[in-house]
LOZA-341244 format. One record per residue (C-alpha): x, y, z; residue number from 1. Coordinates in nm, 2 decimals, always signed. Layout:
+--------+--------+--------+-----+
!     px !     py !     pz ! pos !
+--------+--------+--------+-----+
!      X !      Y !      Z ! NUM !
...
+--------+--------+--------+-----+
//
This chain:
+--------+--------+--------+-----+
!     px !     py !     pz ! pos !
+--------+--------+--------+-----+
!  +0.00 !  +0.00 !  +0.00 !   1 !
!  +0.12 !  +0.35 !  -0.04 !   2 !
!  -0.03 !  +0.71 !  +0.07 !   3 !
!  +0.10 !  +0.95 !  -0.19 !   4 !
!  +0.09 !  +1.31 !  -0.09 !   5 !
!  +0.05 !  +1.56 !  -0.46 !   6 !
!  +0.12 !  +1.93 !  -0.47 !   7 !
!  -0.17 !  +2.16 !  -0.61 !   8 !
!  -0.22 !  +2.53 !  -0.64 !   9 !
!  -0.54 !  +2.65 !  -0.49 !  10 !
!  -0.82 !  +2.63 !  -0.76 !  11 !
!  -1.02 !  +2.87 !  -0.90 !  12 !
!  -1.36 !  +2.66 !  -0.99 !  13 !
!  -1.61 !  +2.56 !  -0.69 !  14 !
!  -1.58 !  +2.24 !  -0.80 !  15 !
!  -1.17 !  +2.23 !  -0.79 !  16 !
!  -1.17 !  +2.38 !  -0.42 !  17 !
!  -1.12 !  +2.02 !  -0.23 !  18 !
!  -0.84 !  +2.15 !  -0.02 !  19 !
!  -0.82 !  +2.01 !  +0.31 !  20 !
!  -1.04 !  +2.27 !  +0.57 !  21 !
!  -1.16 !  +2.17 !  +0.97 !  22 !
!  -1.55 !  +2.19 !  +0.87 !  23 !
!  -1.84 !  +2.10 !  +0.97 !  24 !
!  -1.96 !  +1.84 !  +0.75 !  25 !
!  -2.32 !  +1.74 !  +0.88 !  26 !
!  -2.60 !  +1.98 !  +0.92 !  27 !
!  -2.82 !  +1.96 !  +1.19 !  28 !
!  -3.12 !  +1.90 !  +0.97 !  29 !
!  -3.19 !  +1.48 !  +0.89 !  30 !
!  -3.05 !  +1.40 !  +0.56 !  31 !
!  -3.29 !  +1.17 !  +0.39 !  32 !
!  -3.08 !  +0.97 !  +0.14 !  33 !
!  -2.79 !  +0.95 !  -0.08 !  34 !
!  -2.98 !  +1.00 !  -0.41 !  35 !
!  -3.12 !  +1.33 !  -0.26 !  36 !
!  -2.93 !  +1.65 !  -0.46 !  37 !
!  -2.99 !  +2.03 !  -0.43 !  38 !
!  -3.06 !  +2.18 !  -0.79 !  39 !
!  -2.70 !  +2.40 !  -0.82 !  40 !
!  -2.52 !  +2.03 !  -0.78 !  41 !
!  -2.79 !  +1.87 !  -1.03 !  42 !
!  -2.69 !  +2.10 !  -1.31 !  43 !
!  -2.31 !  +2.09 !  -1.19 !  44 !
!  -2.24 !  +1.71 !  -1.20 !  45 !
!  -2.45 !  +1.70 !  -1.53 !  46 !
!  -2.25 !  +2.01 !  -1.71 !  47 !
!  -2.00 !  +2.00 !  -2.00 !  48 !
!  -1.77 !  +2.12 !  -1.75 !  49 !
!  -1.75 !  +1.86 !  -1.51 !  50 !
!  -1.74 !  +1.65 !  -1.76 !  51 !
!  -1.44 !  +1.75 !  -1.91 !  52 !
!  -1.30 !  +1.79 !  -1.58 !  53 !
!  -1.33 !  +1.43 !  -1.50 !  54 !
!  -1.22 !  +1.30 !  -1.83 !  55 !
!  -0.88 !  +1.54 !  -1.85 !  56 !
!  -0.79 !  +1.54 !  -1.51 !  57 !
!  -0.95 !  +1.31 !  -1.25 !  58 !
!  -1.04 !  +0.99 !  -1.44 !  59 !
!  -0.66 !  +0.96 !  -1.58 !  60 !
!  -0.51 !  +1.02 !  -1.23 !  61 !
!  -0.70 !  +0.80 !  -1.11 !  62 !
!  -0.69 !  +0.51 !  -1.30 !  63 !
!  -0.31 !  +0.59 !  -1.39 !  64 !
!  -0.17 !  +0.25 !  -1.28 !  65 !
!  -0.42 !  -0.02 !  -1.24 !  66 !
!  -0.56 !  -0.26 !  -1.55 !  67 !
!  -0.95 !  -0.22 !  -1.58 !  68 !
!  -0.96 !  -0.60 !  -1.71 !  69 !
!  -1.29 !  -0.67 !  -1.99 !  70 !
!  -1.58 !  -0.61 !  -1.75 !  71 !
!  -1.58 !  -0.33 !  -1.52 !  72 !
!  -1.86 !  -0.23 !  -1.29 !  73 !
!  -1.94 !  +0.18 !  -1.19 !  74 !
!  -2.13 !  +0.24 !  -0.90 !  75 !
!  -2.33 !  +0.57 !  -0.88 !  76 !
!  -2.26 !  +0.68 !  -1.23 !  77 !
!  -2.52 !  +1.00 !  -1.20 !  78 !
!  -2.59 !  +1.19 !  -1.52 !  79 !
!  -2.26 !  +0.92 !  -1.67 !  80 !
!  -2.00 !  +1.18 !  -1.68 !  81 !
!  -1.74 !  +0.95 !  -1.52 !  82 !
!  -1.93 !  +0.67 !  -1.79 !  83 !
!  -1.85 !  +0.80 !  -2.11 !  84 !
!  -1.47 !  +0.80 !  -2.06 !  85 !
!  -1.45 !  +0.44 !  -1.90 !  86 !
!  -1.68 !  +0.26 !  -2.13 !  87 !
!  -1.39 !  +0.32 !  -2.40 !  88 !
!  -1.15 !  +0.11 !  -2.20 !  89 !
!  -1.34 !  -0.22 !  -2.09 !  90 !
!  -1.54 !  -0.45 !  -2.33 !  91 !
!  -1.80 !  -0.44 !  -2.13 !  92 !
!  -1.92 !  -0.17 !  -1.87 !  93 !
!  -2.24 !  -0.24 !  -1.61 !  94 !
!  -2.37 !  +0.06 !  -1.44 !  95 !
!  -2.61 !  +0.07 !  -1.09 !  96 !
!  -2.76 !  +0.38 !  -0.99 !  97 !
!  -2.97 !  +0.43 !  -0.74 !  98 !
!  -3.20 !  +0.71 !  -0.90 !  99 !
!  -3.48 !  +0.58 !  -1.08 ! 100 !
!  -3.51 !  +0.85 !  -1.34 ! 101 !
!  -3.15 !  +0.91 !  -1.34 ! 102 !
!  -3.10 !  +0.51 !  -1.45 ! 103 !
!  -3.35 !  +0.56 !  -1.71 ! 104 !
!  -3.17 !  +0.86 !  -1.86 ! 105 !
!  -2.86 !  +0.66 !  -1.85 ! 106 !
!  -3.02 !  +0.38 !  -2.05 ! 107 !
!  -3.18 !  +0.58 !  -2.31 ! 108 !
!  -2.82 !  +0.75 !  -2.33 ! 109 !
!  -2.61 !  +0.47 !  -2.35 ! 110 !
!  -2.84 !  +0.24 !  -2.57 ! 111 !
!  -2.68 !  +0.03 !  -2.83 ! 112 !
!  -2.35 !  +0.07 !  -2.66 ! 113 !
!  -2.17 !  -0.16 !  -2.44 ! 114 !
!  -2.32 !  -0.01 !  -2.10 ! 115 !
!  -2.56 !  -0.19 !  -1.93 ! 116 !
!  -2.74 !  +0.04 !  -1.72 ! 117 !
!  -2.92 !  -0.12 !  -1.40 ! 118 !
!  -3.11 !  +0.03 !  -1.12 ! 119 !
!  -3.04 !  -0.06 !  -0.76 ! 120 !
!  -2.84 !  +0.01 !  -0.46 ! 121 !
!  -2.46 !  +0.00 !  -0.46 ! 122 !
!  -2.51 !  -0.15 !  -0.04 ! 123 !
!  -2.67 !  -0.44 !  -0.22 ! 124 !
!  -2.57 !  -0.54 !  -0.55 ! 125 !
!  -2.73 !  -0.76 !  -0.76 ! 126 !
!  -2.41 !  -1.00 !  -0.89 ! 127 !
!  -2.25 !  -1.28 !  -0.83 ! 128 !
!  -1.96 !  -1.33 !  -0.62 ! 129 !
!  -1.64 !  -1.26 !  -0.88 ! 130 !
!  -1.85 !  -1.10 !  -1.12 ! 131 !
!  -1.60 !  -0.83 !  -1.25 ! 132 !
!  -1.27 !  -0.75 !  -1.33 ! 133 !
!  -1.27 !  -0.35 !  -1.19 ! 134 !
!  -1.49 !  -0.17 !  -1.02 ! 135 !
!  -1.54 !  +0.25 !  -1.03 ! 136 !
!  -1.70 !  +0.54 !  -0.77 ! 137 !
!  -1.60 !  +0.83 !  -0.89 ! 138 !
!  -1.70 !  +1.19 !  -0.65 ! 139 !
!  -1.99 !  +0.96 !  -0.50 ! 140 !
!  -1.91 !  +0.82 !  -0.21 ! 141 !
!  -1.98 !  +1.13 !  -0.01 ! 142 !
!  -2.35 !  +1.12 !  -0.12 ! 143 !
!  -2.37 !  +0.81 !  +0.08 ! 144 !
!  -2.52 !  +0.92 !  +0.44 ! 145 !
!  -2.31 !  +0.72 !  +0.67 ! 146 !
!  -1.98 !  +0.56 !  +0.74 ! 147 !
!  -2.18 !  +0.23 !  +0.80 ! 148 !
!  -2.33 !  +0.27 !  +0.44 ! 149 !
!  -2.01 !  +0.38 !  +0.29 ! 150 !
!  -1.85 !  +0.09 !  +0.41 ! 151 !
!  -2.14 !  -0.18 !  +0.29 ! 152 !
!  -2.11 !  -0.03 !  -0.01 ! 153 !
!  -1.73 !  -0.10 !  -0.02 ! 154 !
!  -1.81 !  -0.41 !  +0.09 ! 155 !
!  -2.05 !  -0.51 !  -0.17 ! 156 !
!  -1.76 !  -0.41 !  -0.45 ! 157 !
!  -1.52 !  -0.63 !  -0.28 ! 158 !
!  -1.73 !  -0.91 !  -0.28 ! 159 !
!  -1.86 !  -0.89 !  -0.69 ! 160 !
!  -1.47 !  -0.84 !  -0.77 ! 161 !
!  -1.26 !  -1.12 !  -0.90 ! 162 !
!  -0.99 !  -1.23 !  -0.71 ! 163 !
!  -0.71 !  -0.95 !  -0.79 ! 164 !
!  -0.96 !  -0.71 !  -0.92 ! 165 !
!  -0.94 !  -0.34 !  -0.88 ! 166 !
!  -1.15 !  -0.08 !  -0.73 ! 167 !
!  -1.07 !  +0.28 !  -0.86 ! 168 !
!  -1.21 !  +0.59 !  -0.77 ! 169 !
!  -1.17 !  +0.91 !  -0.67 ! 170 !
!  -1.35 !  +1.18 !  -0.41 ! 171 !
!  -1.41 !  +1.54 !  -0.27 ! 172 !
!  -1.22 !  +1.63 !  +0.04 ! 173 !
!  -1.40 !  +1.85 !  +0.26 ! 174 !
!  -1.39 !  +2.22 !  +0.26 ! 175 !
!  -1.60 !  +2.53 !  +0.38 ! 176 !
!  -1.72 !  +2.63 !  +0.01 ! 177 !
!  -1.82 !  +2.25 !  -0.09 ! 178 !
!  -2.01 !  +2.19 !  +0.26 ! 179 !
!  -2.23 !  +2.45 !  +0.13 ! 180 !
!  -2.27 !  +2.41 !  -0.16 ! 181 !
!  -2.39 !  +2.08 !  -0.06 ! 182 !
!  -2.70 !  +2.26 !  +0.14 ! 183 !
!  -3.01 !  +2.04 !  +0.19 ! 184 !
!  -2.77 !  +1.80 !  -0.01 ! 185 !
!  -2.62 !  +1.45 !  +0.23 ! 186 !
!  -2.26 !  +1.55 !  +0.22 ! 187 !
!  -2.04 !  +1.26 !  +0.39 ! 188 !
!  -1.71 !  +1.30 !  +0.31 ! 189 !
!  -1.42 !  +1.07 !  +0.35 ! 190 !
!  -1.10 !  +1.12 !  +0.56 ! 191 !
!  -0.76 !  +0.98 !  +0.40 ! 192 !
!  -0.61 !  +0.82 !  +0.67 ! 193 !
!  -0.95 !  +0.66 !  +0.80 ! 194 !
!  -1.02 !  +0.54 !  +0.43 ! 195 !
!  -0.71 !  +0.39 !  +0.46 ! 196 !
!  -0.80 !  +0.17 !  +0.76 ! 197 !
!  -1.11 !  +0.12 !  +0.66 ! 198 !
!  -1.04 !  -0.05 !  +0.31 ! 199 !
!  -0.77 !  -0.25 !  +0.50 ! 200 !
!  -1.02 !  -0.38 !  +0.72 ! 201 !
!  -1.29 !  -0.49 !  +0.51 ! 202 !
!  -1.01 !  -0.69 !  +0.33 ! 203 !
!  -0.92 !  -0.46 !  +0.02 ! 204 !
!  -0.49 !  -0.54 !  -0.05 ! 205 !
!  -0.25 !  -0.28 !  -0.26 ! 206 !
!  -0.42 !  +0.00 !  -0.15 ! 207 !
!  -0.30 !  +0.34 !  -0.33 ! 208 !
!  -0.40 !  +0.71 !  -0.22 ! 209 !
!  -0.38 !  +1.03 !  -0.36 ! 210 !
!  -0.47 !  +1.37 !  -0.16 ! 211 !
!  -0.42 !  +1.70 !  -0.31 ! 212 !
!  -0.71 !  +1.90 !  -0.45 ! 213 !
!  -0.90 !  +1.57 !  -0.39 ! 214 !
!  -0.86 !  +1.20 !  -0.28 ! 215 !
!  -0.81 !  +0.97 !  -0.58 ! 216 !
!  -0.75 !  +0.58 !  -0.43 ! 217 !
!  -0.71 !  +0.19 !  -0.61 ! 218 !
!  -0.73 !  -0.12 !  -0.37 ! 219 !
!  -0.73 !  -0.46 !  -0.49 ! 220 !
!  -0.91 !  -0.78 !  -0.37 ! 221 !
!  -0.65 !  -1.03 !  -0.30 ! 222 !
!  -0.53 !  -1.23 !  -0.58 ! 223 !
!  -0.65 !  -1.55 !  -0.37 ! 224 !
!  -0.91 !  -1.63 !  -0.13 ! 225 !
!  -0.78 !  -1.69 !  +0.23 ! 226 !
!  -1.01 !  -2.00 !  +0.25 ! 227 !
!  -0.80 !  -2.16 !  -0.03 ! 228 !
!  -0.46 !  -2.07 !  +0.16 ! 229 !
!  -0.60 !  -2.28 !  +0.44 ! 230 !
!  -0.65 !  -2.58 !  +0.24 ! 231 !
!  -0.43 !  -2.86 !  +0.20 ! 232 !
+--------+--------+--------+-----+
//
């Protein structure tokens, strides 16, 4: 495993300032789920600019090392931003998202392509044990409303992996101006060096971490089960 610290300048764009800040991250109003989205981040994580954001700069940082195999599966794709540019580099892509209408969009989008586009919960995913070769979240885990959540969800991609598959991803690191942005939105954000135990303890090997103007991360399911190093 390695934690790899990156030098940034301080962004201009709302969307760029994920510098690490002391805030406040929950509000004292119940959040009711992690589909739930105020209408400035709507329109923001289905712009042009995003898009492009993701596909020149966070997508290749993040998946800058690891092999994406034939069949990859992206949890919480949204409006497909993060979609578009991975779908070009497996044979196969399969999608869950958690927003009825939003999966529906997605299908219509991605129709007569090689997504497959299902609806459902990332906490309980609809596979097979060693299902896929890769996995993706990319700037959705802190939609999810608790650690306990975040880390089902986690689970649930370890367990649909194949043995030696790689989760990839990347995420916002919290700061004053995204906690608001985020109003009446869940906003959950993940902290580095807790991540880092966390993916360790639910089992995830070659863990890799990025922190500068956001937290990019690969872990890997071990190439083996442990119950077949126990046998004889």
């Amino acid at each position: 495993m390695a934690y790899v610290p990156m030098e940034t300048s301080t962004p201009a764009c709302l969307f760029l300032d994920m510098g690490w800040k002391a805030t406040a991250c929950r509000t004292s109003v119940p959040l009711p789920s992690v589909y739930v989205m105020n209408t400035d981040h709507a329109e923001l994580c289905a712009s042009p600019g995003w898009a492009a954001h993701l596909h020149d700069e966070m997508l290749p940082l993040a998946i800058g090392r690891p092999e994406l195999g034939e069949e990859l599966l992206e949890v919480g794709p949204g409006p497909g931003a993060a979609t578009d540019w991975l779908r070009t580099r497996v044979s196969r892509l399969v999608a869950v998202e958690i927003e009825t209408e939003a999966a529906a969009r997605l299908s219509e989008r991605f129709a007569g392509t090689n997504v497959e586009v299902r609806q459902g919960s990332g906490t309980a995913l609809e596979f097979a044990d060693d299902s896929f070769d890769s996995a993706a979240s990319f700037t959705m885990l802190h939609h999810v409303p608790t650690t306990a959540l975040q880390n089902l969800l986690l689970a649930e991609i370890l367990r649909v992996l194949r043995p030696g598959g790689v989760l990839v991803g990347a995420d916002s690191l919290p700061s004053q101006s995204l906690h608001a942005f985020h109003e009446d939105d869940v906003y959950n954000p993940v902290e580095p060096a807790a991540f880092l135990v966390r993916l360790q303890t639910l089992g995830y090997v070659d863990i890799t971490l990025g922190v500068g103007s956001r937290l990019t991360f690969s872990a890997h399911k071990p190439p083996v089960r442990l119950s077949e190093l126990s046998e004889p």
